[in-house]
MDAnalysis code that builds the backbone (N, CA, C; Angstrom):
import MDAnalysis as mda
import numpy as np

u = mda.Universe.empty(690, n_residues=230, atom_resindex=np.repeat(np.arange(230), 3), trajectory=True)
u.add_TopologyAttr("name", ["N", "CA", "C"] * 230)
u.add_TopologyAttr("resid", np.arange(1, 231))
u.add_TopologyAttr("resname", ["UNK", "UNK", "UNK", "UNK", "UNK", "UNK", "UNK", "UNK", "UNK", "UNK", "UNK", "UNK", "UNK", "UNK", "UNK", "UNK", "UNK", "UNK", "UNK", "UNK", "UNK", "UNK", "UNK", "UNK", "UNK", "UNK", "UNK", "UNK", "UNK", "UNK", "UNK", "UNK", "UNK", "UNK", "UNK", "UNK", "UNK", "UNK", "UNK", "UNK", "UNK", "UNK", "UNK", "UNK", "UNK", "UNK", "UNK", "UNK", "UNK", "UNK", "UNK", "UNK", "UNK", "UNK", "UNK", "UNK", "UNK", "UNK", "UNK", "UNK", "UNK", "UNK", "UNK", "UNK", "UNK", "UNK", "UNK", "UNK", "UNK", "UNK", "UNK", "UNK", "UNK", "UNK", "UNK", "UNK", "UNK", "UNK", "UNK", "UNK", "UNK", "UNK", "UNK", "UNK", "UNK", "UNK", "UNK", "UNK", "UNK", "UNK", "UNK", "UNK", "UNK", "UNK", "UNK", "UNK", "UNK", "UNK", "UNK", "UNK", "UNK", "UNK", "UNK", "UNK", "UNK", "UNK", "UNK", "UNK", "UNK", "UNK", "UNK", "UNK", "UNK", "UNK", "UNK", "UNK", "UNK", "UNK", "UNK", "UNK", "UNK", "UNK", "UNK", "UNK", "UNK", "UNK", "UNK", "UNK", "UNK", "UNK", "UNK", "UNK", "UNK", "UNK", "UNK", "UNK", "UNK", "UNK", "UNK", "UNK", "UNK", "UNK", "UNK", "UNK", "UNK", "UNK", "UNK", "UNK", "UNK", "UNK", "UNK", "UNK", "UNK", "UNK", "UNK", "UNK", "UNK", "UNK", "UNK", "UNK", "UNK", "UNK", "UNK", "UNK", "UNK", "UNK", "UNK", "UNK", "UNK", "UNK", "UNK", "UNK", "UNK", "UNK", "UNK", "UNK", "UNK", "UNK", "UNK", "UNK", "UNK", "UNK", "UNK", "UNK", "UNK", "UNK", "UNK", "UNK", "UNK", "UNK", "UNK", "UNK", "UNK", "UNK", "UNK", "UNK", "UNK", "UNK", "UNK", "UNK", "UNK", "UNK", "UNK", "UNK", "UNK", "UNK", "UNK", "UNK", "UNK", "UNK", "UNK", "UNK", "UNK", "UNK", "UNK", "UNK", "UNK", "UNK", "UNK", "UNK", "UNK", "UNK", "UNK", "UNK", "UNK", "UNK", "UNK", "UNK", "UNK", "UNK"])
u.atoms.positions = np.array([
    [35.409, -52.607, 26.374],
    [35.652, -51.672, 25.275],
    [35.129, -52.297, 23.982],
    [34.426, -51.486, 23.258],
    [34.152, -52.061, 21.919],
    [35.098, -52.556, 21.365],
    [34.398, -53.658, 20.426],
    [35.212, -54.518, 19.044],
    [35.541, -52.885, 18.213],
    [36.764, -53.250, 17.155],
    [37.348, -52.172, 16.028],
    [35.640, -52.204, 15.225],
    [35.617, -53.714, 14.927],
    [34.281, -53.786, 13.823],
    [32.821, -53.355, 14.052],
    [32.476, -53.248, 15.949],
    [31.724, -52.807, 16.329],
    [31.627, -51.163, 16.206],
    [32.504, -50.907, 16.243],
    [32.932, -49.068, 16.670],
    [32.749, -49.018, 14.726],
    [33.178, -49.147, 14.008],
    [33.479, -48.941, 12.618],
    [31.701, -49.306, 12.055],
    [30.890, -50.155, 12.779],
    [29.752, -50.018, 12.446],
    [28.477, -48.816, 13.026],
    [29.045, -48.458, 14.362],
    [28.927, -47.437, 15.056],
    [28.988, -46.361, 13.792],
    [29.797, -46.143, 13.852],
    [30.075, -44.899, 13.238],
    [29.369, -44.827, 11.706],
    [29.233, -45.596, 11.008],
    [28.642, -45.632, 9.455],
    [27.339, -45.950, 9.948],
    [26.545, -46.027, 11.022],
    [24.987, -46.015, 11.022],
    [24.483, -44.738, 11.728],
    [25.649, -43.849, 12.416],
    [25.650, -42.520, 13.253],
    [25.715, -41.713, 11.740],
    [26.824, -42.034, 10.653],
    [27.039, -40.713, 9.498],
    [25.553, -41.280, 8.456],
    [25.310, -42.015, 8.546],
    [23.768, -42.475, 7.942],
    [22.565, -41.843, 8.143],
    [22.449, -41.763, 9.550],
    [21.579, -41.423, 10.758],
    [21.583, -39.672, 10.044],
    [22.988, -38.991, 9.780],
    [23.007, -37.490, 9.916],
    [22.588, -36.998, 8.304],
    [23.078, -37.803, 7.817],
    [22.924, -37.411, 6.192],
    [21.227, -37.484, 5.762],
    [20.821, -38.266, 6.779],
    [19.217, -38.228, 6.657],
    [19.091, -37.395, 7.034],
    [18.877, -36.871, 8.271],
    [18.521, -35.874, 9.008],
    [19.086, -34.347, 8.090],
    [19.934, -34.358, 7.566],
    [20.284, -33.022, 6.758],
    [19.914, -33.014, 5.160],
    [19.467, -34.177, 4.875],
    [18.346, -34.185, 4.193],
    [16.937, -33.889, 3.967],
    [16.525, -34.280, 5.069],
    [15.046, -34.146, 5.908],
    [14.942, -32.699, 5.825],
    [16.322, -31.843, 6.936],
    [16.190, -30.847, 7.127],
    [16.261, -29.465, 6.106],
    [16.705, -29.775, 4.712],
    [16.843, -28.985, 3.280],
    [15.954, -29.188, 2.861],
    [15.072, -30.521, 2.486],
    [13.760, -30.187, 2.004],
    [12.474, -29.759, 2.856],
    [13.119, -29.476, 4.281],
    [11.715, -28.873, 5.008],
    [11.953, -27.301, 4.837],
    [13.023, -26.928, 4.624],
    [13.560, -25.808, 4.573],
    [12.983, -24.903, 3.190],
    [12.903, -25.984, 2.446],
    [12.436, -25.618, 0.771],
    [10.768, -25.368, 1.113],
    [10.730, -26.419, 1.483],
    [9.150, -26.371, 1.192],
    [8.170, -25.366, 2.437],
    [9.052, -25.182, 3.502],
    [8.571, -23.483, 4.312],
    [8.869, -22.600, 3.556],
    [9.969, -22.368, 2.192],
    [10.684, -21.065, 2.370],
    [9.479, -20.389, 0.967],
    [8.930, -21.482, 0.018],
    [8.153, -21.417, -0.853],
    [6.592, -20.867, -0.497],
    [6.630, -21.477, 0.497],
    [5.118, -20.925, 1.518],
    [4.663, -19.670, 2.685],
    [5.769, -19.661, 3.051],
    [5.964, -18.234, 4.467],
    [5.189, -17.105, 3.552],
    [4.427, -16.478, 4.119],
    [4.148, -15.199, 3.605],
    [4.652, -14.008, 3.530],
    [5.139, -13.111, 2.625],
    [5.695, -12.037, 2.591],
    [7.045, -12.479, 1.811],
    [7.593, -13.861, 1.614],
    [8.484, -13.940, 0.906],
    [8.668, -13.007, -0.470],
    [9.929, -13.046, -1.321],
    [9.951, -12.238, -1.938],
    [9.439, -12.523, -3.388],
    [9.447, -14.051, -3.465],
    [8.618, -14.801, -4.612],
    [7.142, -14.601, -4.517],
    [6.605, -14.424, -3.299],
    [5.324, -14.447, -3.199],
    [4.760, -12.875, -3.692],
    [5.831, -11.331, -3.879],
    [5.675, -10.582, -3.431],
    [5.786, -9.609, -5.169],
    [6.437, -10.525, -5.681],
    [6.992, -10.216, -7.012],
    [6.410, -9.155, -7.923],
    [5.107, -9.699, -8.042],
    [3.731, -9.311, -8.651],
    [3.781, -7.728, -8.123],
    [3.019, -6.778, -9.500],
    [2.409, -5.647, -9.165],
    [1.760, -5.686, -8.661],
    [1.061, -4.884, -7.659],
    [0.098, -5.009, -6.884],
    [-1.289, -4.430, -7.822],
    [-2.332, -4.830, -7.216],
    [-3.743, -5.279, -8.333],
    [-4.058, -3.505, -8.069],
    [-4.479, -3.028, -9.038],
    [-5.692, -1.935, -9.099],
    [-7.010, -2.103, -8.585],
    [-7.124, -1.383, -7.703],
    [-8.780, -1.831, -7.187],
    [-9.461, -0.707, -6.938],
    [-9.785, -0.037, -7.503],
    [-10.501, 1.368, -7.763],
    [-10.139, 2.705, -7.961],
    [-10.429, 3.312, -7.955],
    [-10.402, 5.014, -7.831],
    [-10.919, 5.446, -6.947],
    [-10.100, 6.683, -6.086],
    [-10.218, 7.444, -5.540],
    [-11.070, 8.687, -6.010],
    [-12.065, 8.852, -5.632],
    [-12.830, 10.429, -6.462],
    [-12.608, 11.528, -5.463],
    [-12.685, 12.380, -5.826],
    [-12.472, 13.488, -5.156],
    [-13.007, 14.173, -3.508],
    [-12.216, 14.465, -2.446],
    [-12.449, 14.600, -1.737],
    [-11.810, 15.926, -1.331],
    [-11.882, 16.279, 0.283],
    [-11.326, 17.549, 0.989],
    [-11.964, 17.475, 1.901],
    [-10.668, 16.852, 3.425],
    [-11.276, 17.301, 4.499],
    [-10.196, 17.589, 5.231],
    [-10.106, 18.122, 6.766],
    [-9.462, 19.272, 7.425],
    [-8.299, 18.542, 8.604],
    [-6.971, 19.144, 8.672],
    [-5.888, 18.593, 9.056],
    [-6.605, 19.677, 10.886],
    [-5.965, 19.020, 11.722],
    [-6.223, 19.991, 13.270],
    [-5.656, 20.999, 13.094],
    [-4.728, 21.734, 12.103],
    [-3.928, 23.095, 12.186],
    [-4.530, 23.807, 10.727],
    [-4.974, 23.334, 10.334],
    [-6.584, 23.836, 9.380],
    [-6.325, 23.653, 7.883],
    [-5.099, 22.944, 7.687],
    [-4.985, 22.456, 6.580],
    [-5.696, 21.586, 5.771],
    [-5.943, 22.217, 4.145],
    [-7.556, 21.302, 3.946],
    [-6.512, 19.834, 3.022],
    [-6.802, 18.827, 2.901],
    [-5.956, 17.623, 2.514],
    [-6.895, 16.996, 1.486],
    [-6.995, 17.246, 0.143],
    [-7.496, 16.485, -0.815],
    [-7.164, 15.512, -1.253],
    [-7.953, 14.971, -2.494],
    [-7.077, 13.791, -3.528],
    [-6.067, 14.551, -4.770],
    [-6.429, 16.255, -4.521],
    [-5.252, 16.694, -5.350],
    [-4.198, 17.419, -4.760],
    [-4.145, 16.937, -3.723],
    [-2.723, 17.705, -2.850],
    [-1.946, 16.384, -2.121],
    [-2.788, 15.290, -2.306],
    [-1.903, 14.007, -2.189],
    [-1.540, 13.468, -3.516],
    [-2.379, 14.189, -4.765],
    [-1.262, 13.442, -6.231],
    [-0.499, 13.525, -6.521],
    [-0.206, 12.291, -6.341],
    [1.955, 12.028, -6.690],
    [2.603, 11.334, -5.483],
    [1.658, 11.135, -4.885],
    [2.246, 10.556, -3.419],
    [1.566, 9.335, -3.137],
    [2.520, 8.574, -2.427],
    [1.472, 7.317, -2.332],
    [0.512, 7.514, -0.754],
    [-0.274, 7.035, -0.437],
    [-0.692, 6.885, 0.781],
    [-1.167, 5.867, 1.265],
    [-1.808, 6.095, 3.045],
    [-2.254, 4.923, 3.484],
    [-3.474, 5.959, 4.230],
    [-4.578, 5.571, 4.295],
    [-5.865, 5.889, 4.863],
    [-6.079, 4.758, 6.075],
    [-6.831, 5.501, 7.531],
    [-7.593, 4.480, 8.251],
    [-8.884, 5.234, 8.728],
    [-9.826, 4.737, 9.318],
    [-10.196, 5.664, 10.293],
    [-10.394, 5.479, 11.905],
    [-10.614, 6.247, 12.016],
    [-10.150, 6.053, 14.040],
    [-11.273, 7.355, 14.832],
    [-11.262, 7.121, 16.119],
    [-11.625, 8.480, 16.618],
    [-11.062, 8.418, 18.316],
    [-10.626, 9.558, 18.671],
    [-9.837, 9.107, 19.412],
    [-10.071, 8.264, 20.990],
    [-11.688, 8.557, 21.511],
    [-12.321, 7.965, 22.761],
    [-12.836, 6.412, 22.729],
    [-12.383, 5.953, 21.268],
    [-12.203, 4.502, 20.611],
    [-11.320, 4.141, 21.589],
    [-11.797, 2.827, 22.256],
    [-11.479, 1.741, 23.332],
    [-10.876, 0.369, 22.688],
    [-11.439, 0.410, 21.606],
    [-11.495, -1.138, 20.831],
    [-10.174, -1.514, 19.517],
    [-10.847, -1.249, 18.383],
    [-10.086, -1.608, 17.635],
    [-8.895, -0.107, 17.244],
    [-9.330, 1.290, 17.490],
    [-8.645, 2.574, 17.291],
    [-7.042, 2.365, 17.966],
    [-6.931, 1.731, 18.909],
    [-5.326, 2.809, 20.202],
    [-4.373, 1.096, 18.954],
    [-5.029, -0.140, 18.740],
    [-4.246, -0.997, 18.004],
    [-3.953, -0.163, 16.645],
    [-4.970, -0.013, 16.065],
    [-4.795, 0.808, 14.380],
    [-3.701, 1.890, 14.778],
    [-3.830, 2.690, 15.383],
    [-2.834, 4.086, 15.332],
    [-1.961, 3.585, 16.140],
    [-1.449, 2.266, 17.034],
    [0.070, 1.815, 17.369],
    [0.638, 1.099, 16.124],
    [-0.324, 0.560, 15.212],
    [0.355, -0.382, 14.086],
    [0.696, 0.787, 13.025],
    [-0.296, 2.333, 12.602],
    [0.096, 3.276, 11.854],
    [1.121, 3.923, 12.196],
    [1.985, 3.898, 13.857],
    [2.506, 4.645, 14.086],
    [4.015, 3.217, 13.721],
    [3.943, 2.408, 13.914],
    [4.698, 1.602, 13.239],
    [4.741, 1.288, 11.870],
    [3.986, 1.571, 11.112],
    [4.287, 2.165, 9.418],
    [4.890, 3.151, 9.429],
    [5.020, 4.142, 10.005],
    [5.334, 5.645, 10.147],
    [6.793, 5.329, 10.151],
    [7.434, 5.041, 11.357],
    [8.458, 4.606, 11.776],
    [9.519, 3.978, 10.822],
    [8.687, 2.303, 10.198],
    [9.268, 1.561, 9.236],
    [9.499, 2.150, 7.812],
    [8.899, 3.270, 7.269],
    [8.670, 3.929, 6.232],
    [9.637, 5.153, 6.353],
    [10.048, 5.443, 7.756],
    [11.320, 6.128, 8.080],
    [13.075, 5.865, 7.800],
    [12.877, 4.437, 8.143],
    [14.256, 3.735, 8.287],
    [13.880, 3.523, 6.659],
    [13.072, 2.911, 6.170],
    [13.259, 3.039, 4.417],
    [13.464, 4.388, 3.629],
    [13.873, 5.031, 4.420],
    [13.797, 6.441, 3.875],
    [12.865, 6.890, 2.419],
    [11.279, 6.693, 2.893],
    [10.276, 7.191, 2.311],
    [9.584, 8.408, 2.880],
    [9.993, 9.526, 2.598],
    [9.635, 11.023, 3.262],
    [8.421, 11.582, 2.719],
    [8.015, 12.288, 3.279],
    [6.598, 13.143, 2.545],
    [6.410, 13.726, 1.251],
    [7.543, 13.293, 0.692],
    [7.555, 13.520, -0.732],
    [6.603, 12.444, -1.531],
    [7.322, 11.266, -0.719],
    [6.973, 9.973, -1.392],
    [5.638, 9.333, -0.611],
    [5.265, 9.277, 0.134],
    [4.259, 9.156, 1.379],
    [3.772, 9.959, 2.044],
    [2.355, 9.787, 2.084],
    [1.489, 10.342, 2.891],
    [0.518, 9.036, 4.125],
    [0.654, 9.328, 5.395],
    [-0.438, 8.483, 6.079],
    [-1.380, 9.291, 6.791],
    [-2.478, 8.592, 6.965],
    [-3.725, 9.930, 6.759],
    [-5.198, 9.029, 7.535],
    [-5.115, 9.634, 8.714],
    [-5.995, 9.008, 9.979],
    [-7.420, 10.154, 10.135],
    [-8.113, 9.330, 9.869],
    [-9.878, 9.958, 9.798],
    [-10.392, 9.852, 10.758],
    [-11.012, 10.905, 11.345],
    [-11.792, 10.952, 12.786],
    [-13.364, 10.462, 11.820],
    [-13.573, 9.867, 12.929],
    [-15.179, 9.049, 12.913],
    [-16.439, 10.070, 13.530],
    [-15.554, 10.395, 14.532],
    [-16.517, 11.656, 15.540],
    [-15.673, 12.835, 15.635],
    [-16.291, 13.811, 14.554],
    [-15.852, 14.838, 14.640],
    [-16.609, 16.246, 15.784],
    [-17.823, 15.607, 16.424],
    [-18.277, 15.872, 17.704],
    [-17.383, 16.210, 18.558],
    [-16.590, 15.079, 18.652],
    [-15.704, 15.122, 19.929],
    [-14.213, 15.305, 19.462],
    [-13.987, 15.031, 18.429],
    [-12.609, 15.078, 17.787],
    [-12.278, 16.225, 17.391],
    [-12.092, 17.285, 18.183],
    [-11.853, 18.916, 17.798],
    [-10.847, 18.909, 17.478],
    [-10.391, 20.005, 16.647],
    [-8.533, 20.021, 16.489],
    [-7.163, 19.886, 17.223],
    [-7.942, 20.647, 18.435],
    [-7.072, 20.425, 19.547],
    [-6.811, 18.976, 20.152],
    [-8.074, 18.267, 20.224],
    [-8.006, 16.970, 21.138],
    [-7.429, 15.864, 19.675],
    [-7.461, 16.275, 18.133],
    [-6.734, 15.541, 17.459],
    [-5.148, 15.791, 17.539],
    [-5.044, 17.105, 17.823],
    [-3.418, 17.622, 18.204],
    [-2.783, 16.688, 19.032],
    [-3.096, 16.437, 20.039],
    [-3.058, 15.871, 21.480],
    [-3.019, 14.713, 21.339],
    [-3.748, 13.797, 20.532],
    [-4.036, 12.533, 19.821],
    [-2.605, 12.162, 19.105],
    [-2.245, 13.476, 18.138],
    [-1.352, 13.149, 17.180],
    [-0.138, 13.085, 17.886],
    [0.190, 13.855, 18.823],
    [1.483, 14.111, 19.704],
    [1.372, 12.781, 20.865],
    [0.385, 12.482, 21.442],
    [0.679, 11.080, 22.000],
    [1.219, 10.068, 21.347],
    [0.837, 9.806, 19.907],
    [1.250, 8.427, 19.061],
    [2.359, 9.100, 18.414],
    [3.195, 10.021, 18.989],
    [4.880, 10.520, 18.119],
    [4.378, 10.485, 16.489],
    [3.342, 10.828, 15.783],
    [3.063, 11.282, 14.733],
    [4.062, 12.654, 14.435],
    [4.816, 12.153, 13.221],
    [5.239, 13.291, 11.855],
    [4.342, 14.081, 11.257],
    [3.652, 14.968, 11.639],
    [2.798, 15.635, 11.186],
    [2.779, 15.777, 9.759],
    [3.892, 16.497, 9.275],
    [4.412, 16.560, 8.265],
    [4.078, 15.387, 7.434],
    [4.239, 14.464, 7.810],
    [3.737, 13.062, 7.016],
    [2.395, 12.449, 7.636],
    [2.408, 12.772, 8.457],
    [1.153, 11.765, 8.933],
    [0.121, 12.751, 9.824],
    [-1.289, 12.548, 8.894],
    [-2.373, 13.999, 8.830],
    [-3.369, 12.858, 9.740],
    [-3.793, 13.796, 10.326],
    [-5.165, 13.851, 11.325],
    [-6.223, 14.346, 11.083],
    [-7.302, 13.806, 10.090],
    [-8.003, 14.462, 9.312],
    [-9.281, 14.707, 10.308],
    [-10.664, 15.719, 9.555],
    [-12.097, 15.564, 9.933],
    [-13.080, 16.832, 9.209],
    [-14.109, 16.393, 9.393],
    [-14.950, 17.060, 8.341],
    [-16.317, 16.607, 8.696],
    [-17.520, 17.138, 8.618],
    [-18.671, 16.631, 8.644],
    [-19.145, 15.001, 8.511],
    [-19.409, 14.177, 9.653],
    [-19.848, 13.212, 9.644],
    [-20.283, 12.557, 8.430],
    [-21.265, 13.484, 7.724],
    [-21.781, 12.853, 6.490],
    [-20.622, 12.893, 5.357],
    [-20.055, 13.548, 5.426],
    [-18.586, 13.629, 4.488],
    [-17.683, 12.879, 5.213],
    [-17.081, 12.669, 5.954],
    [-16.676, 11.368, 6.720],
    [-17.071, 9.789, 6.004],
    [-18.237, 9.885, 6.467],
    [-19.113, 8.583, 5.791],
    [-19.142, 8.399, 4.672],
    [-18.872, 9.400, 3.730],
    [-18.945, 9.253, 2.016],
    [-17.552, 8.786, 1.599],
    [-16.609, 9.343, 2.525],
    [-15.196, 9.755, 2.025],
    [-15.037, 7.406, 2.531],
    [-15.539, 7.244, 3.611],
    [-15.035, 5.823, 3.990],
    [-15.780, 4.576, 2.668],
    [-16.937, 4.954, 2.977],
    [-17.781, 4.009, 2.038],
    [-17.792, 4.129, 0.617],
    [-17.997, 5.391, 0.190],
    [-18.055, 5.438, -1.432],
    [-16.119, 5.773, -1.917],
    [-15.530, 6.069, -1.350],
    [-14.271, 6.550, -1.767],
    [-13.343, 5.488, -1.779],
    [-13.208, 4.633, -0.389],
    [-12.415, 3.991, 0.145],
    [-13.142, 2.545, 0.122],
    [-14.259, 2.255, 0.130],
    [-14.950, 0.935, 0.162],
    [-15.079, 0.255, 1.492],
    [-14.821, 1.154, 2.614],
    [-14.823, 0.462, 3.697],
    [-16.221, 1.225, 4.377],
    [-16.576, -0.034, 5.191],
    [-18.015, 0.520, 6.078],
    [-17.994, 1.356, 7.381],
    [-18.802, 2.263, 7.389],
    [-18.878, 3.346, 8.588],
    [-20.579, 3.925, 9.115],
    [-20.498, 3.219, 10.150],
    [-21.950, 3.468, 10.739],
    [-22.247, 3.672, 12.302],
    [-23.098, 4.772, 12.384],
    [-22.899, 5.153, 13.547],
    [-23.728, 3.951, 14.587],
    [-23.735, 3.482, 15.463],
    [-24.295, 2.212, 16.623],
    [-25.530, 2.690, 16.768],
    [-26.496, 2.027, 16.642],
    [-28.151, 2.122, 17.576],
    [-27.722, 2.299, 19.184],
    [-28.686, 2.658, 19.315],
    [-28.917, 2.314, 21.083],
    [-28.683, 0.713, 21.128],
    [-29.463, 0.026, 20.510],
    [-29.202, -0.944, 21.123],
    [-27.991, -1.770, 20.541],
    [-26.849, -1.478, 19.813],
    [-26.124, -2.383, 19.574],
    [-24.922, -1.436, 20.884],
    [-24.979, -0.454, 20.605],
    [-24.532, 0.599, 22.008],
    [-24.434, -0.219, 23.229],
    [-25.811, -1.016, 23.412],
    [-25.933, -1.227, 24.766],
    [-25.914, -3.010, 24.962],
    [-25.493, -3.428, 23.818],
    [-24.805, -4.543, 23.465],
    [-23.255, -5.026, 23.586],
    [-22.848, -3.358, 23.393],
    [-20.831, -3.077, 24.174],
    [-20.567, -2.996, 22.483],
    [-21.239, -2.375, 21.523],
    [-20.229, -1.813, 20.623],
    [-20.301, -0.251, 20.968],
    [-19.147, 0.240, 19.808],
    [-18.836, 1.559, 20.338],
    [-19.490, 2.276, 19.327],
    [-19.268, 3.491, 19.827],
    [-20.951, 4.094, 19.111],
    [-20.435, 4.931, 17.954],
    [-19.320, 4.479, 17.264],
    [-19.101, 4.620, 15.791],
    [-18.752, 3.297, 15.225],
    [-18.966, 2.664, 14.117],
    [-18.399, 1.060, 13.601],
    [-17.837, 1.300, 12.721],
    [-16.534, 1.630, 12.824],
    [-16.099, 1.282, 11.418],
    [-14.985, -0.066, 11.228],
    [-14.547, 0.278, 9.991],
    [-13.258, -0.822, 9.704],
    [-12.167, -0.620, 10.359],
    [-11.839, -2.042, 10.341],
    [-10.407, -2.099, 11.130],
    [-8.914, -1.983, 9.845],
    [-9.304, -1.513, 8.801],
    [-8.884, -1.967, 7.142],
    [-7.431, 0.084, 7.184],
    [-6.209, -0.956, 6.675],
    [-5.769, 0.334, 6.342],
    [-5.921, 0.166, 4.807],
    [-5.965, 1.297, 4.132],
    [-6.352, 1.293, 2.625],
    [-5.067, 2.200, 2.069],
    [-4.066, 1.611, 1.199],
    [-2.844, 1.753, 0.559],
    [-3.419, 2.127, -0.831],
    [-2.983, 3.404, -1.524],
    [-3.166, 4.155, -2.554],
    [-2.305, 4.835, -3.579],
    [-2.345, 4.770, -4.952],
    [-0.847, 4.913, -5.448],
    [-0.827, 6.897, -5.331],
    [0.214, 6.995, -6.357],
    [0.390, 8.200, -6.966],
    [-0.748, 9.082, -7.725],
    [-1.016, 7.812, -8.594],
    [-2.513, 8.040, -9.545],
    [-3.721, 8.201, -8.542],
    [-3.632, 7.679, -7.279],
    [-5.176, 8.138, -6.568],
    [-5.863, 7.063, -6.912],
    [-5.385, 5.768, -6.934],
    [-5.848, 4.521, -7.053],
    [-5.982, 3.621, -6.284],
    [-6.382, 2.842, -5.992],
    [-6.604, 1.809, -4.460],
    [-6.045, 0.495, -4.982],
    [-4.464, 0.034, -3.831],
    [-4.126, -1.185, -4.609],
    [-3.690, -1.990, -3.900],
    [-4.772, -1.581, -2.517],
    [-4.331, -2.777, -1.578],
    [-5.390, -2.423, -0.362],
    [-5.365, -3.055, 0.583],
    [-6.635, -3.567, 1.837],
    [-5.434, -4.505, 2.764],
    [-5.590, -3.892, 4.318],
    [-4.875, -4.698, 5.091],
    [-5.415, -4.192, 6.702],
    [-5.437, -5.179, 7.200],
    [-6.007, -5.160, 8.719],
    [-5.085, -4.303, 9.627],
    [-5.608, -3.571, 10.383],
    [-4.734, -2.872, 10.814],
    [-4.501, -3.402, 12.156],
    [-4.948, -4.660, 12.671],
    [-5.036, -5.118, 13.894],
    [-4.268, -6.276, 13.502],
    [-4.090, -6.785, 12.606],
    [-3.435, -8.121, 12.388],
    [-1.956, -7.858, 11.985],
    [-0.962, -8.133, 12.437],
    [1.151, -7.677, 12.692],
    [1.099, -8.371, 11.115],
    [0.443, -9.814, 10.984],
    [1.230, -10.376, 9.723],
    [0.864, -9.353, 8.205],
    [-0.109, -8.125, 8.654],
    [-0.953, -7.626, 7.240],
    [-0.201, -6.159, 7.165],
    [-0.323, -6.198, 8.422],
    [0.824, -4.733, 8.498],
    [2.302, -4.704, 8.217],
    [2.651, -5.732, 8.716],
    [4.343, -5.981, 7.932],
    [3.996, -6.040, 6.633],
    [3.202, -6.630, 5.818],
    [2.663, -6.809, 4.590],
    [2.561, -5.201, 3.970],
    [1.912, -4.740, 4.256],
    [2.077, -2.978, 4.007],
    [3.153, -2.420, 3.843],
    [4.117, -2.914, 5.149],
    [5.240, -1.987, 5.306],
    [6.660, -2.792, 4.094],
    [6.349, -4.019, 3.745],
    [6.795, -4.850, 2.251],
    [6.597, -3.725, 1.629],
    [5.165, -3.725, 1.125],
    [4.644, -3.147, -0.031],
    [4.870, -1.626, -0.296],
    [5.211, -0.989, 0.514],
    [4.857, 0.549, 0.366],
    [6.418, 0.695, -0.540],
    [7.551, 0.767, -0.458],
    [8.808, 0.723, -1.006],
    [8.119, 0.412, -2.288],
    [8.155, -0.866, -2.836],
    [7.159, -1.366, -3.974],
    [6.681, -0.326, -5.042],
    [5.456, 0.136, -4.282],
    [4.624, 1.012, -4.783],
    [5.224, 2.523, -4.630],
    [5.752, 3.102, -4.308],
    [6.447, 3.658, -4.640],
    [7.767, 3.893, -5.383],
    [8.557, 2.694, -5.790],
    [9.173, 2.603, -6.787],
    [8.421, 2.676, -8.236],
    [7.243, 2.179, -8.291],
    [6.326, 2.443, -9.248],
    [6.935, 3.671, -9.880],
    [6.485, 4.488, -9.216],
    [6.560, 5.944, -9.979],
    [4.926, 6.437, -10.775],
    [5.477, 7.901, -10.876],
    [3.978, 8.228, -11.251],
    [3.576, 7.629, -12.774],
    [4.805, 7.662, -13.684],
    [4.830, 7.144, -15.469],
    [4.383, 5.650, -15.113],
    [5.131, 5.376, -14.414],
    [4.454, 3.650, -14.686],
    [3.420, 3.599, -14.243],
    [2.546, 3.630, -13.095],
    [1.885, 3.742, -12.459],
    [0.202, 4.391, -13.512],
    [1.224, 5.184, -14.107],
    [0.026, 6.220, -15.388],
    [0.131, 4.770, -16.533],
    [1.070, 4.672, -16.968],
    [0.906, 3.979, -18.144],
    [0.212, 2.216, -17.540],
    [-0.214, 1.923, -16.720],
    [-0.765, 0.950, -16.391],
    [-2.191, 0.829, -16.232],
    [-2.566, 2.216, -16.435],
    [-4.079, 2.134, -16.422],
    [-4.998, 1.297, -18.039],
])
């Protein structure tokens, strides 16, 4: 059996041993909690202005026409997709249909939000087969539009409106295994004002939780602040 003096040294190099260790463990704690992304220090900041929206109008599958003046006052989120998309499309509209969802339990309704999915191929993307599209991914219609319109208006509305790239595949990049529309994988977050004030991957969980942060945010804005910040 241990000495008293052995056990009594035992014990003051064991409470030594712990007070380090719960030391160690508060400043590792600090210095993750300062760095993690999405924290609420990191998040503080208005979000940046990054362009204007100019004017558009293109067509919901139940023939509703959806402008930039029938979404003012609302915030939104833009992607584009088409629905025989193999690749980066069935991820984008499971991660939009999880904005949808998360923007639910925050109780942000179509008052306050709009999300708004662009066919690439309006060839093949008829109203019906976007219907069908929209009802597979449990889309809120009501909130969340299934747009399309002439290819070349398509293409204007992605590149000059939204800043993201949209091009239809050669034969030979076709026959290289891309799909024979290219666009972005980018959801594009937009205020009240019809302003662009954010860019996020729609394939990447850490950019989309990032969205679903931000949208509450930007919609607390309001349309006055939001105006008086220009």
């Amino acid at each position: 059996m241990a000495s008293e003096p052995s056990l009594k040294r035992f014990l003051l190099l064991a409470g030594f041993v712990l007070a380090i260790a719960g030391v160690a463990t508060f400043a590792a704690w600090q210095y993750y909690s300062k760095r993690v992304p999405g924290q609420r220090q990191a998040t503080s900041e208005s979000l940046p202005i990054l362009g204007d929206v100019p004017a558009f109008a293109l067509t919901s599958f139940d023939g509703t026409q959806v402008t930039r003046e029938s979404l003012a006052g609302k915030v939104w989120v833009a992607d584009f997709i088409f629905t025989t998309c193999g690749g980066l499309c069935p991820i984008m509209t499971n991660a939009m249909a999880g904005v949808q969802d998360a923007a639910r339990k925050a109780g942000l309704g179509p008052d306050d939000l709009r999300l708004v999915s662009v066919s690439t191929d309006p060839e093949t993307d008829t109203p019906e087969r976007l219907r069908a599209y929209a009802e597979q991914h449990r889309a809120r219609t009501e909130q969340w539009h299934f747009l399309r319109g002439p290819f070349d208006q398509v293409q204007s509305f992605s590149q000059d409106a939204l800043k993201l790239a949209l091009e239809r595949a050669s034969e030979k990049q076709r026959a290289e295994g891309a799909e024979k529309i290219m666009h972005s994988d980018r959801f594009v977050l937009v205020d009240r004002e019809s302003r662009i004030r954010g860019f996020y991957s729609g394939t990447r969980p850490s950019e989309v939780r990032q969205l679903i942060e931000d949208l509450p945010r930007l919609v607390a804005e309001g349309p006055a602040k939001a105006g008086a910040s220009k």
